[in-house]
Structure formats: structure tokens, C-alpha cells
Residue frames as a rotation matrix with the C-alpha (Angstrom) as fourth column:
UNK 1
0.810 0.505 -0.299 103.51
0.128 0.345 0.930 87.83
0.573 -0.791 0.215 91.32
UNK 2
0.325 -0.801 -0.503 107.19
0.897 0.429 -0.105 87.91
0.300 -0.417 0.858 92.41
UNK 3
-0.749 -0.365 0.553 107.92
0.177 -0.915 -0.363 91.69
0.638 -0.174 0.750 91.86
UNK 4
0.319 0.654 0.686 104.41
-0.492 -0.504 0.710 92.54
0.810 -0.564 0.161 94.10
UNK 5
0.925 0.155 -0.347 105.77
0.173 0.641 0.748 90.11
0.338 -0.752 0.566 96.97
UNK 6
-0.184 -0.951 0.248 108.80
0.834 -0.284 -0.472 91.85
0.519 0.120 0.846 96.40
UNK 7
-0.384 0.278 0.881 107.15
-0.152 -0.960 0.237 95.51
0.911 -0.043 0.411 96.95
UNK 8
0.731 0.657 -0.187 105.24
0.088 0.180 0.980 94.00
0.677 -0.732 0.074 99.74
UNK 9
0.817 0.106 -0.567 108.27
0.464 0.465 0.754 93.06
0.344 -0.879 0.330 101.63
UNK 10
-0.491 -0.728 0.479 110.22
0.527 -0.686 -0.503 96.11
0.694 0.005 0.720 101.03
UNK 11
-0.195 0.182 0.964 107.76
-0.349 -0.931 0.105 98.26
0.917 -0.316 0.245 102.07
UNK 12
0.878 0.421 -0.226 107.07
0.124 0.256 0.959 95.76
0.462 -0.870 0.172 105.13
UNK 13
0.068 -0.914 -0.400 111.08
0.995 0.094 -0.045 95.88
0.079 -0.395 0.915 106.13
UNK 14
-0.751 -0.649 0.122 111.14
0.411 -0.603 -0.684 99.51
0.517 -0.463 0.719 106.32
UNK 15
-0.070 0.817 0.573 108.05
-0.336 -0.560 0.757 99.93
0.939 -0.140 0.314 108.13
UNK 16
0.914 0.175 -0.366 109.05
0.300 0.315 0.900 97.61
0.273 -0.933 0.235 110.74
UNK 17
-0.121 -0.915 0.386 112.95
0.717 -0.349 -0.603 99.17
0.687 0.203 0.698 111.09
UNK 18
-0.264 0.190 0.946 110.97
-0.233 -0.964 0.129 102.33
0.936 -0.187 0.298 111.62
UNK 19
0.655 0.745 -0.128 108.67
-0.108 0.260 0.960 100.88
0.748 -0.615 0.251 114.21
UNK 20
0.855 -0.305 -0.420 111.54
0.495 0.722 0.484 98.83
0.155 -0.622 0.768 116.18
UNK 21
-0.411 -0.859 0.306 114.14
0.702 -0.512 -0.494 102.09
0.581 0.012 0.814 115.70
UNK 22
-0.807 0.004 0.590 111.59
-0.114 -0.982 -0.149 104.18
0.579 -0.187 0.794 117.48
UNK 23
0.282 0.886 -0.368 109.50
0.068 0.364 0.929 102.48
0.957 -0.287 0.042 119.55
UNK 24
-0.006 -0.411 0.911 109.49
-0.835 -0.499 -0.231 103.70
0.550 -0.763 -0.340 123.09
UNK 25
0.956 0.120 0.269 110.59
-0.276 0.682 0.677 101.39
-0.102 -0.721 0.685 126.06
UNK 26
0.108 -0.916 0.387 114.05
-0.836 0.126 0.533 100.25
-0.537 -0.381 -0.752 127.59
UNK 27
-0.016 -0.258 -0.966 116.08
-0.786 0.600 -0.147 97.55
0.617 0.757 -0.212 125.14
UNK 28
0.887 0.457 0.068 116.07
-0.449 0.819 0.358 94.15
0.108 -0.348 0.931 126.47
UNK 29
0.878 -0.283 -0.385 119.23
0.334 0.940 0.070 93.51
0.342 -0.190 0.920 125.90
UNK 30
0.234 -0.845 -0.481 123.15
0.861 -0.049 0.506 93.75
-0.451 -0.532 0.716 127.01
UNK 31
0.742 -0.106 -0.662 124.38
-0.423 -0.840 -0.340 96.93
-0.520 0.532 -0.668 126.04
UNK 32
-0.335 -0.846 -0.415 126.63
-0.787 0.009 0.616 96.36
-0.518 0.533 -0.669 122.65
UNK 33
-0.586 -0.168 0.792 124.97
0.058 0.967 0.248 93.36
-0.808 0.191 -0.557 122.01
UNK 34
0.775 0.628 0.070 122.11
0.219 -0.163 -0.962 95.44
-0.593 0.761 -0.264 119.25
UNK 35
-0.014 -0.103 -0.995 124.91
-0.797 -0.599 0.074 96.09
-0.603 0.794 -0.074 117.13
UNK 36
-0.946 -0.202 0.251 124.44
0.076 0.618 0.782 92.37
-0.314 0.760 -0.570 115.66
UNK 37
-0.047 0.990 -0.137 120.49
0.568 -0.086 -0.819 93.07
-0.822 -0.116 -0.558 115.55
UNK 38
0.294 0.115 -0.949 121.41
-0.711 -0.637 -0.297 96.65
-0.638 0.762 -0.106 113.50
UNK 39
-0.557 -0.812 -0.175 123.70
-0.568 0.218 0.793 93.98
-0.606 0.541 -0.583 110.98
UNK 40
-0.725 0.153 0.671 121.25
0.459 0.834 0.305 91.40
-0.513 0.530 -0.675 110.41
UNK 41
-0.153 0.754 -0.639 118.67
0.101 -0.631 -0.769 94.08
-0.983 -0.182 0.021 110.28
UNK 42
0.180 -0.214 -0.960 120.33
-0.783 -0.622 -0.008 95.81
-0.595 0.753 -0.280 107.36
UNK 43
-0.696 -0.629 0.345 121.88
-0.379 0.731 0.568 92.66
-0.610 0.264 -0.747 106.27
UNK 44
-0.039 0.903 0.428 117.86
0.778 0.296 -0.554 91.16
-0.627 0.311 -0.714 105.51
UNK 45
0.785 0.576 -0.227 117.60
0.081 -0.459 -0.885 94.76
-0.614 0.676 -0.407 103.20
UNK 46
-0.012 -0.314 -0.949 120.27
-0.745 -0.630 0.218 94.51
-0.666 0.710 -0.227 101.53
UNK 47
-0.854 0.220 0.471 119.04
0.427 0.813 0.395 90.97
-0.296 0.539 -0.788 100.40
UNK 48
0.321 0.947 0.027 115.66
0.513 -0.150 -0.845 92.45
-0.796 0.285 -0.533 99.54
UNK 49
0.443 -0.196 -0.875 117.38
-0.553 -0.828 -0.094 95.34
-0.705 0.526 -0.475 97.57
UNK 50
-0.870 -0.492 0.035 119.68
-0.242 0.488 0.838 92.66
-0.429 0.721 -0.544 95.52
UNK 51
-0.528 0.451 0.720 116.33
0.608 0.792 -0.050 90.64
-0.593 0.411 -0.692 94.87
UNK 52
0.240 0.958 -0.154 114.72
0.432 -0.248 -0.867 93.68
-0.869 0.142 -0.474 93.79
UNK 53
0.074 -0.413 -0.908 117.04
-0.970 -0.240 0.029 94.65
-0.230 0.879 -0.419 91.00
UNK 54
-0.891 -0.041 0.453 117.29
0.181 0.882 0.436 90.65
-0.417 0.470 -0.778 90.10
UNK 55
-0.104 0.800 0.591 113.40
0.852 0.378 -0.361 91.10
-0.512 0.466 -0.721 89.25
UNK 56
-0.748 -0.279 0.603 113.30
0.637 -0.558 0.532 94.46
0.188 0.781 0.595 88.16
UNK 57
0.629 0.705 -0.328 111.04
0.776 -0.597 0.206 96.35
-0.051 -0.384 -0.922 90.42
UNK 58
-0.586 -0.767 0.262 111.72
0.803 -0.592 0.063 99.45
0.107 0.248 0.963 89.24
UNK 59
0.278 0.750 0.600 110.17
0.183 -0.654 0.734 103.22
0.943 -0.094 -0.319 90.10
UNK 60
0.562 0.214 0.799 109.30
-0.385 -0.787 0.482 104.57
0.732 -0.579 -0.360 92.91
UNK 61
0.852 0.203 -0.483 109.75
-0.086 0.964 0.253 101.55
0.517 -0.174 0.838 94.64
UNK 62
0.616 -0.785 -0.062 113.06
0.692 0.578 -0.433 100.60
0.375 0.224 0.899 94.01
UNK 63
-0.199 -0.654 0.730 114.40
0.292 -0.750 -0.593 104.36
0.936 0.095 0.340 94.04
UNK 64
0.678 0.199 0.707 112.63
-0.626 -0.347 0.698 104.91
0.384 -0.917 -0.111 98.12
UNK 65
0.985 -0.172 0.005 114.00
0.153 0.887 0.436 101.41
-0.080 -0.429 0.900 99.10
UNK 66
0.109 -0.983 0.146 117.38
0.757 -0.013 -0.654 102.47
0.645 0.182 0.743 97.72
UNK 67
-0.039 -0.348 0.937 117.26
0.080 -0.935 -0.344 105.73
0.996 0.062 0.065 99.29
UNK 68
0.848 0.528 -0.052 115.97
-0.122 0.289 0.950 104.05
0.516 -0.799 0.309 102.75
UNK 69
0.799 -0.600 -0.020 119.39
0.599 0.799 -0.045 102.25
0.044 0.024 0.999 102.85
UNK 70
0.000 -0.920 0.392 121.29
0.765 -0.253 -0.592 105.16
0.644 0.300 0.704 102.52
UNK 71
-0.380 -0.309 0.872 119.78
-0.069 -0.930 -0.360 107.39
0.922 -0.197 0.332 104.26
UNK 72
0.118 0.993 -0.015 118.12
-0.123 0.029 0.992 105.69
0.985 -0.116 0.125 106.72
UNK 73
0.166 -0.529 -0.832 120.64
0.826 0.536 -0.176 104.57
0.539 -0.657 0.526 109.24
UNK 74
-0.619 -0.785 -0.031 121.58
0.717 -0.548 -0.431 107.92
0.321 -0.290 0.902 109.98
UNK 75
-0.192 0.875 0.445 118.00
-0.677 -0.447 0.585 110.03
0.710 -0.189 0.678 109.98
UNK 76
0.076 0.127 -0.989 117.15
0.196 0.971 0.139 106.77
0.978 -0.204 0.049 111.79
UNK 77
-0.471 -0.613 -0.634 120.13
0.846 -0.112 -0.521 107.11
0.248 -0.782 0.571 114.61
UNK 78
-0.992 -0.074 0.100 119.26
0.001 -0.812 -0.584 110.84
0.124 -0.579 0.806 115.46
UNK 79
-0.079 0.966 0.246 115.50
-0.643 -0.238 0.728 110.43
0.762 -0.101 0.640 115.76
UNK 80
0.083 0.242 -0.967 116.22
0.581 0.776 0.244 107.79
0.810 -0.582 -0.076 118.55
UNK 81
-0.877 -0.277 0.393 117.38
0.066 -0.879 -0.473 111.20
0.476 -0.388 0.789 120.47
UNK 82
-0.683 0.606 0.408 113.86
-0.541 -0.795 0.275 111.68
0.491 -0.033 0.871 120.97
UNK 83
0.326 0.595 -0.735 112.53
-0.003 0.777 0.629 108.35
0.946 -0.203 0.255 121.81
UNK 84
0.559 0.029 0.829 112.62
-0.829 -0.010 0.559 107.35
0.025 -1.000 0.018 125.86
UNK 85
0.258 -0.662 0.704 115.53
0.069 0.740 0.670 104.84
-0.964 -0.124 0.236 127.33
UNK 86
0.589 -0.590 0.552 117.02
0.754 0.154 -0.639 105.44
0.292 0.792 0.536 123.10
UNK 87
0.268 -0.827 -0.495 120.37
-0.201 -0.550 0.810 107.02
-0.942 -0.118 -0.314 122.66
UNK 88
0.809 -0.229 -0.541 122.44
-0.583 -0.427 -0.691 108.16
-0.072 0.875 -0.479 119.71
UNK 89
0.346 -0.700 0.625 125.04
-0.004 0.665 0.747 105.68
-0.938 -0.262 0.227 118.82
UNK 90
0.210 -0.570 -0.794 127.45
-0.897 -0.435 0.075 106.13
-0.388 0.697 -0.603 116.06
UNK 91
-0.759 -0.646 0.087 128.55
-0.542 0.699 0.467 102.79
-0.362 0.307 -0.880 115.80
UNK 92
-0.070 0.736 0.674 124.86
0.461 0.623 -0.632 101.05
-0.885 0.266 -0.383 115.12
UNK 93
0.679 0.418 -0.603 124.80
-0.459 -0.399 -0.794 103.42
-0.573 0.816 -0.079 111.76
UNK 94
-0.328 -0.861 -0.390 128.39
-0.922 0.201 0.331 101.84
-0.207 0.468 -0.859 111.11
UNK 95
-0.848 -0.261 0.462 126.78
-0.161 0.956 0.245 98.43
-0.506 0.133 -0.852 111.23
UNK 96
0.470 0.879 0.083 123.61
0.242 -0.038 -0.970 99.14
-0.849 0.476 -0.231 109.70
UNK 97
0.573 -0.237 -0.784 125.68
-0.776 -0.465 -0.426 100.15
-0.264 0.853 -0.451 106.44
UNK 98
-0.740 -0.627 -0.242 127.57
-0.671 0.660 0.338 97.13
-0.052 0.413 -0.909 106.69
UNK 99
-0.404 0.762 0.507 124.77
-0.134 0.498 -0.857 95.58
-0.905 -0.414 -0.099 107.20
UNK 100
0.615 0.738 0.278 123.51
0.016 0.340 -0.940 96.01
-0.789 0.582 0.198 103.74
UNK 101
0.765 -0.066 -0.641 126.32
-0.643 -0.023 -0.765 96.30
0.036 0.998 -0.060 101.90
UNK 102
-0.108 -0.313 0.944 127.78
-0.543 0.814 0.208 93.10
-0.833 -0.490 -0.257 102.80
UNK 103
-0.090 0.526 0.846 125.64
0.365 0.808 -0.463 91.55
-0.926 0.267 -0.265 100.28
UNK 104
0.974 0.224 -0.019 125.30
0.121 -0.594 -0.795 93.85
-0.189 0.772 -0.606 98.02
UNK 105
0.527 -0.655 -0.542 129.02
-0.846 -0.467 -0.258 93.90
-0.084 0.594 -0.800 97.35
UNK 106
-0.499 -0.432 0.751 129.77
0.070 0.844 0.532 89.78
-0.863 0.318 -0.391 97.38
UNK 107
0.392 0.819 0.419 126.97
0.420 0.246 -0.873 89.80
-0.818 0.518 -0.248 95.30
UNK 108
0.662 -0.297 -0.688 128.81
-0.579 -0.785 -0.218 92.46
-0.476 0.543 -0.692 93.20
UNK 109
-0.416 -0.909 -0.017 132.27
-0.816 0.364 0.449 90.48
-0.402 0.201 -0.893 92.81
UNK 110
-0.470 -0.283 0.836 130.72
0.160 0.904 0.396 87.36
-0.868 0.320 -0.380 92.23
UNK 111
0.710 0.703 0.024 128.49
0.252 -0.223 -0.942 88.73
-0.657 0.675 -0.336 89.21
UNK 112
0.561 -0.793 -0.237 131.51
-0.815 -0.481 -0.322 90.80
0.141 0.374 -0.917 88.01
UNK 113
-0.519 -0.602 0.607 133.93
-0.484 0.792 0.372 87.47
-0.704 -0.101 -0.703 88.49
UNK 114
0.136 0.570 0.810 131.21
0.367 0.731 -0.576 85.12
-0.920 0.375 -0.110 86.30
UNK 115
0.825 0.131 -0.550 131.05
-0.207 -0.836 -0.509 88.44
-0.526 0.533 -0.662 83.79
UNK 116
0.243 -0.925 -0.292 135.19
-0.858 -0.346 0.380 87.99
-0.453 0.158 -0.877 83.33
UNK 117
-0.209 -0.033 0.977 135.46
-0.586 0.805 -0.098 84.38
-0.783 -0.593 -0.187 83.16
């Protein structure tokens, strides 16, 4: 039950990413102020990605979701080119990557700290 509620809410996090990276219409807010939006964004998959290697959702799954994360920020950024009122911004791909590996690399140390110990 956990790993399918897992799968569910990968595949719901990058379906709404997509949606809300490329949906046409003028941001709402200050300019500068989406780059905490891209952080928490990413920040929410790269909790999803930890949980999904904690349960072991493995396959396809695991290997799109992983490959979302890497490549997504950046395929992502240039396809906003095309959208109305979006622009290309270098620095939202910089926080989308911190964004997920924030977590994914305490998470590291403290695993690898417990491991030594």
C-alpha cells in the first residue's frame, strides 16, 4: 500500500511541476521571489525520491522519477521560452537542483554518520 501511494505521488509531483512550469499566464508574483517556490518545489521531490528508495519502489518508476530530477530543471527552464509572460532563467534551474539535493545529501551524511558510529 505504501510503495503504490508512493508511485501515485511521484507521478502526481511531476505532472503538476510540468503543468505549473508551463502553464500560460503572467506570474503573480515579485520578480525573484519564484526562486523559493523552484526550492521548495524540488525540495518536496527530493523528499519523495528519498522515500522512494526507503521503500523500494524500484523500475521504471524509480529510474523516470530519478531521471525527472536531473533532467528536468533544465528541459523544464528552456521550454518556458515558449510559454507567454515565461522567460529563461538560469538561476531557477540552480535552485531547483538544490532544491532536491538538499535532502538527498543530509539524508546521505546522516545515514553514512549512523553507518560509522
Amino acid at each position: 500500500m505504501k510503495r503504490n501511494l508512493v508511485i501515485v505521488l511521484s507521478i502526481v509531483f511531476m505532472v503538476a511541476t510540468v503543468y505549473f512550469y508551463l502553464r500560460p499566464g503572467a506570474p503573480r508574483f515579485a520578480v525573484g521571489s519564484d526562486k523559493f517556490l523552484h526550492f521548495v518545489g524540488f525540495f518536496f521531490g527530493g523528499l519523495l525520491f528519498l522515500l522512494c528508495s526507503k521503500i523500494e519502489v524500484k523500475g521504471l518508476i524509480r529510474i523516470s522519477f530519478f531521471l525527472f530530477l536531473v533532467i528536468g530543471p533544465t528541459v523544464l527552464e528552456y521550454l518556458q521560452i515558449l510559454s507567454p509572460y515565461r522567460h529563461f532563467d538560469a538561476v531557477d534551474i540552480a535552485f531547483n537542483y538544490l532544491g532536491w539535493m538538499i535532502p538527498v545529501l543530509i539524508f546521505s551524511f546522516i545515514w553514512r554518520s549512523k553507518l560509522f558510529s
